[in-house]
C-alpha positions in Angstrom: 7.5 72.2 187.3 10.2 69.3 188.3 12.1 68.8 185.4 12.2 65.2 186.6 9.2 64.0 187.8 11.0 61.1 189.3 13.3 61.9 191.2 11.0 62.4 194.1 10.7 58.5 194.0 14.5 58.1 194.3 14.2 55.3 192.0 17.5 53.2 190.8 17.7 53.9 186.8 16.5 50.3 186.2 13.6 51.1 188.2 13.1 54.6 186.2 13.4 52.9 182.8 10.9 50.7 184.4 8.2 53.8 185.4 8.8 55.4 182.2 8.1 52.4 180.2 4.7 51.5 182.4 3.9 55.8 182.0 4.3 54.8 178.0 2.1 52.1 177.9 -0.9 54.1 180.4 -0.8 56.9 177.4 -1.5 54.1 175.2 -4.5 53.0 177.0 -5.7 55.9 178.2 -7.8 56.2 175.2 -9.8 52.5 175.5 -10.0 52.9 179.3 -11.5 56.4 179.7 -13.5 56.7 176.6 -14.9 60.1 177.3 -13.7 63.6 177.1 -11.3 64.1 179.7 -7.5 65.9 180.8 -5.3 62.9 179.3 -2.3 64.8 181.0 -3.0 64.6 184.1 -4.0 60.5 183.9 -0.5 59.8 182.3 1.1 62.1 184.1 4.3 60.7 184.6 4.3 61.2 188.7 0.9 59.8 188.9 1.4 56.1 187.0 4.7 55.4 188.9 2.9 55.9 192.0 0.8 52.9 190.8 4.0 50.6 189.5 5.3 51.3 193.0 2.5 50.5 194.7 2.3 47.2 193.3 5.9 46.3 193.5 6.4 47.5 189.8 4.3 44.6 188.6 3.4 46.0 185.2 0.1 44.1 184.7 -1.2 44.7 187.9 -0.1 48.3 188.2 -1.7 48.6 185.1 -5.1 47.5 186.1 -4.8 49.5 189.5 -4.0 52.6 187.2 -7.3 52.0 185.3 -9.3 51.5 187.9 -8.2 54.6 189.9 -9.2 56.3 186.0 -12.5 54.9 185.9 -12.9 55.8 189.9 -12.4 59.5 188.9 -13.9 60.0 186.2 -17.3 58.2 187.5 -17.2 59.5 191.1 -15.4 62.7 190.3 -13.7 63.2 193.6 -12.1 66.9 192.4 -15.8 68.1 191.9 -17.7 68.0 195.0 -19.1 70.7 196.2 -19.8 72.8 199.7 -23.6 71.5 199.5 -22.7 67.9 199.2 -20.9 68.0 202.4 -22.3 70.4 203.9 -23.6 68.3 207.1 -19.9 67.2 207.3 -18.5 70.9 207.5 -20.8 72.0 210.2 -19.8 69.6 212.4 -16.2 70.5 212.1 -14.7 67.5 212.7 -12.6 67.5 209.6 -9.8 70.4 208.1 -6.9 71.3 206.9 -4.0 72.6 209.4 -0.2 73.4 208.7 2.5 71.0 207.3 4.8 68.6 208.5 8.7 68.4 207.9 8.6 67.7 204.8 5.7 70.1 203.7 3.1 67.8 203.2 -0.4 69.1 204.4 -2.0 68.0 207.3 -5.9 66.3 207.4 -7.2 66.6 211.4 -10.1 64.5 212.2 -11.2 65.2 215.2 -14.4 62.6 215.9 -16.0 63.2 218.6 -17.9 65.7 216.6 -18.8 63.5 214.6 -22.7 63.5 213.5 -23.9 59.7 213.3 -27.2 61.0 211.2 -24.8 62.1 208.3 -25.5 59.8 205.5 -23.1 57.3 204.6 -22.3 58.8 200.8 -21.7 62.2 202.4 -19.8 60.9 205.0 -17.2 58.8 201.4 -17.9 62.4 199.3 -16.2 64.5 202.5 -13.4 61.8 202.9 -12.6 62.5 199.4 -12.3 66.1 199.4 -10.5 66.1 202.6 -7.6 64.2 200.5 -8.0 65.9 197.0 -8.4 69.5 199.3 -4.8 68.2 201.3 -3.2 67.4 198.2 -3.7 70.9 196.2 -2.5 72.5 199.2 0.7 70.6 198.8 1.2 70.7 195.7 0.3 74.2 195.2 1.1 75.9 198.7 3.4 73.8 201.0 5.2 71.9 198.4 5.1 69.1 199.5 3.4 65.5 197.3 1.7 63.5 199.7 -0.4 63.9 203.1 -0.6 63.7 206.6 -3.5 62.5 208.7 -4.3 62.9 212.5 -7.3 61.2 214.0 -8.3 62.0 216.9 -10.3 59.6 218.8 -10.0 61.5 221.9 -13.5 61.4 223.7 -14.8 59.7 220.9 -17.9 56.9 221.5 -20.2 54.2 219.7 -23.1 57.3 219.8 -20.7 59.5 217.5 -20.9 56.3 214.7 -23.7 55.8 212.6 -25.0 52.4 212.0 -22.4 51.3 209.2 -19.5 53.1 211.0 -17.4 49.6 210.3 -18.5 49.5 207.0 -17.8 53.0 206.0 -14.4 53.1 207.9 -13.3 49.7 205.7 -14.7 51.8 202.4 -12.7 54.9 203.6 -8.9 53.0 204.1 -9.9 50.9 200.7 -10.8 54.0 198.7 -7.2 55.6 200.5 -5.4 52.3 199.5 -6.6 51.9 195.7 -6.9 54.8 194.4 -4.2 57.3 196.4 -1.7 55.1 196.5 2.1 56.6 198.0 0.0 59.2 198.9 0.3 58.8 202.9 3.1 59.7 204.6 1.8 59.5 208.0 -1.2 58.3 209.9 -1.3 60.1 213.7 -4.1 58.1 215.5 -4.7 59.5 219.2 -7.2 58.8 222.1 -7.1 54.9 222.3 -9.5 53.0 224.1 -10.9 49.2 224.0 -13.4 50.0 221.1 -11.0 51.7 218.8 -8.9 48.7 219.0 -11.7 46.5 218.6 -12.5 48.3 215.2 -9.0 48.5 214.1 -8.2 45.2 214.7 -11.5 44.5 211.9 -9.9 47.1 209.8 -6.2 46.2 209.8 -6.3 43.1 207.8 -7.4 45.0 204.9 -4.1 47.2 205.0 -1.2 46.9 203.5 2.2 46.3 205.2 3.2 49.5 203.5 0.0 51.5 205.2 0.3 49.7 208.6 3.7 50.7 208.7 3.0 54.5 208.4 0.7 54.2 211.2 1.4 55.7 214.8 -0.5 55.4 217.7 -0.5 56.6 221.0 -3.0 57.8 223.9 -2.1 61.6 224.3 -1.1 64.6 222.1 3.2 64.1 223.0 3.2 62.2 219.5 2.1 65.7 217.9 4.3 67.7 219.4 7.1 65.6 218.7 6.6 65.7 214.9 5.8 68.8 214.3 6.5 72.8 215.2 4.8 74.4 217.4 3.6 76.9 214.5 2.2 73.7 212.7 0.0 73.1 215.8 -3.1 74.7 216.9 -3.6 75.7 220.7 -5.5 71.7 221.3 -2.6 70.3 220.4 0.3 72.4 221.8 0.6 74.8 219.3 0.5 78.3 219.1 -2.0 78.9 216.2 -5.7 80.0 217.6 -7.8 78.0 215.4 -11.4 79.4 214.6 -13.5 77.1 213.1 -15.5 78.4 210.1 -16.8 75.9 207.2 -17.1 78.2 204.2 -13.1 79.2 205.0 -12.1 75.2 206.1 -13.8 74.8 202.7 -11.9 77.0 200.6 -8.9 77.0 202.5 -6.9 77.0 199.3 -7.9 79.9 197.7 -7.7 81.8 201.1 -3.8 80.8 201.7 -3.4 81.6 197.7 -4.4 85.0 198.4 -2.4 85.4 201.5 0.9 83.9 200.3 1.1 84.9 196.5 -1.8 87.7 196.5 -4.4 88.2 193.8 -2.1 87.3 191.2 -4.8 85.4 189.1 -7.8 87.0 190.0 -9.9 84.6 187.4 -8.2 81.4 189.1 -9.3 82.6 193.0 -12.8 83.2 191.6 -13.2 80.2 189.9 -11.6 77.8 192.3 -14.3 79.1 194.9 -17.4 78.7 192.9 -18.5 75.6 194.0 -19.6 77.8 197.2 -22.3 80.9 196.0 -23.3 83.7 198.5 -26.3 85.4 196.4 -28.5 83.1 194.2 -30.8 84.5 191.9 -33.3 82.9 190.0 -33.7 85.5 187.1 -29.6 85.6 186.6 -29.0 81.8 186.9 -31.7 81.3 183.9 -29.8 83.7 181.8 -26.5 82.1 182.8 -27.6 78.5 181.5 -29.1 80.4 178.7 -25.2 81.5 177.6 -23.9 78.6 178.2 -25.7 77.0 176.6 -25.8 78.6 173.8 -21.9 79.4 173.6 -21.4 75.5 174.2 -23.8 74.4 171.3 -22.1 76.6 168.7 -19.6 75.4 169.9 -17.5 79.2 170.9 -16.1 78.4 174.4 -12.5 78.1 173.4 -10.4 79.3 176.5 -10.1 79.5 179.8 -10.8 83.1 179.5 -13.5 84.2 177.3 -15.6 86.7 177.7 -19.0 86.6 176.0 -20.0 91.0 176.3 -19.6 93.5 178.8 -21.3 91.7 181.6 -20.7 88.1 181.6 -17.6 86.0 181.3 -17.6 82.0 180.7 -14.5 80.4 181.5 -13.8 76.0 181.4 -13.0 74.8 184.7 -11.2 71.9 185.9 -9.5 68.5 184.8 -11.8 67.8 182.3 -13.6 69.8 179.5 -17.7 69.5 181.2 -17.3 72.2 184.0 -18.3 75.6 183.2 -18.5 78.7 185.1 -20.3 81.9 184.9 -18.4 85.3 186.4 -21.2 88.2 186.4 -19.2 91.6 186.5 -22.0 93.3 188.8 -22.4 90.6 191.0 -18.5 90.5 192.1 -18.8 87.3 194.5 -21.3 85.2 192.4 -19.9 82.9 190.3 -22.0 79.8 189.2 -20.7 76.4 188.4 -22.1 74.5 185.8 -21.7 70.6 184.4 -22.2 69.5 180.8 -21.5 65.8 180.2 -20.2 66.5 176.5 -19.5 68.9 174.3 -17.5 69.7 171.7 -14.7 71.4 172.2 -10.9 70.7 171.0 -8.6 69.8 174.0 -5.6 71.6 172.7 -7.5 75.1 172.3 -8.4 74.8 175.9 -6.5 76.6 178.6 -6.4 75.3 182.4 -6.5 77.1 185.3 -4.6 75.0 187.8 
């Protein structure tokens, strides 16, 4: 962990007195503006409110109502909970992952839309744009190193029969969504294959960008941007690279865990398993009633206290995630089955809880 969160920012010391202040006054209304059970730290974590004061030219009022909307945002859409199912028309098209890292080890997002499905619904289409940048930013923060992310689109054969009928309305929703509530979170936008109706949509999208996102914008009709920004090793084969990419959903999906295990091994077997569980090989109808069964049970007398608690000799319930409502349920005989449960509220005290992060 930094021991200054802020030097990343390279802020004058006026302007950090300034951050820490505004970080001060989102821990005092944290409480009012997210009224419900949640992972305060991470909120008013100190990196994530400057981003905000930044963001709006360290106007303390309005940085502090962007802050609070970006809470409310996340706690009510929950964008670091969906799961494999809710996208799972987006992943098997394959025109969104995750590959390799730029100079300065942010991850990369490539969109590659010509294989794009326009029967995908609308909210799918938001819910995959929004694990795309929570996905990119755990891989930075937790294999890379880097803090912010990278995005290529590819427009490269791309046509009006790959949009669906509110492509302009979704794209507009997309760059707001990017713009209020991950703000200094791009570091570069790579947009390739241009043609007369790209620049058509764009020039209905740019207006609603801000100086400092048009500015991390590059454009250009070929791949030579690509390969002029990054190594060859950060490139797949498309793109001048040397990496053979093989396209596989359930991996793109938990791309993560999979880079975890190959970098750091199974250090924290628990965290691998539990990080993946939003994606279940072998359901069962008869184990998944007495799962709920447990939980329930354990959650009513109110006995889930840890991260790691075992419950007897063939079930395990652990908490999962930012907030105190995700539950999951590790069966020892069933090795890769791990179910993810939500409960709205319960009571259990924040500081008895361990995080697996």
């Amino acid at each position: 962990m930094e021991s200054n969160p802020l030097a990343y920012f390279q802020l004058s010391p006026t302007k950090e007195e300034q951050a820490r202040k505004f970080n001060q006054l989102c821990s005092e209304q944290f409480s009012a503006t997210v009224p419900t059970l949640e992972d305060q730290s991470y909120y008013t974590d100190l990196y994530h409110t400057t981003r905000f004061l930044i963001a709006r030219e360290f106007d303390s009022s309005k940085s502090l109502q962007m802050w609070k909307n970006w809470c409310k945002w996340r706690v009510s859409y929950r964008p670091q909970e969906v799961t494999y199912d809710e996208i799972a028309n987006e992943l098997k098209t394959g025109k969104g992952f995750h590959f390799g890292e730029d100079a300065k080890h942010n991850a990369v997002i490539v969109m590659q839309m010509v294989k794009s499905d326009p029967n995908v619904s609308d909210e799918e289409t938001l819910r995959f744009g929004v694990w795309l940048m929570e996905t990119a930013l755990a891989l930075g923060s937790k294999i890379y190193g880097g803090k912010k992310v990278v995005m290529v689109f590819d427009r490269r054969g791309y046509s009006k029969k790959n949009m669906s009928p509110n492509g302009t309305g979704v794209m507009k929703e997309v760059l707001r969504m990017l713009q209020d509530y991950y703000p200094e979170t791009l570091e570069r936008f790579y947009i390739i294959g241009l043609d007369w109706f790209f620049r058509f949509i764009y020039a209905i999208a740019r207006p609603f960008l801000s100086e400092k996102t048009r500015n991390k914008i590059q454009v250009s009709d070929g791949i030579d941007i690509l390969q002029k920004n990054f190594t060859k090793e950060n490139l797949i084969k498309e793109y001048g690279g040397t990496y053979d990419f093989k396209y596989d959903p359930v991996s793109v999906f938990n791309r993560v865990e999979i880079l975890q295990k190959e970098r750091f091994g199974s250090t924290n077997k628990n965290m691998i398993q539990m990080e993946t569980s939003n994606y279940r090989a072998e359901p069962s109808s008869n184990k998944d009633s007495r799962e709920k069964e447990i939980v329930t049970s354990k959650i009513n007398n109110n006995e889930v206290e840890e991260s790691r608690g075992k419950v007897d000799d063939s079930c395990e319930v652990h908490l999962v995630g930012e907030e105190y409502s995700l539950v999951s349920v590790a069966w020892k005989k069933y090795e890769n089955s791990i179910t993810l449960y939500k409960f709205p509220k319960f009571n259990v005290k924040p500081e008895r809880t361990v995080f697996i992060k």
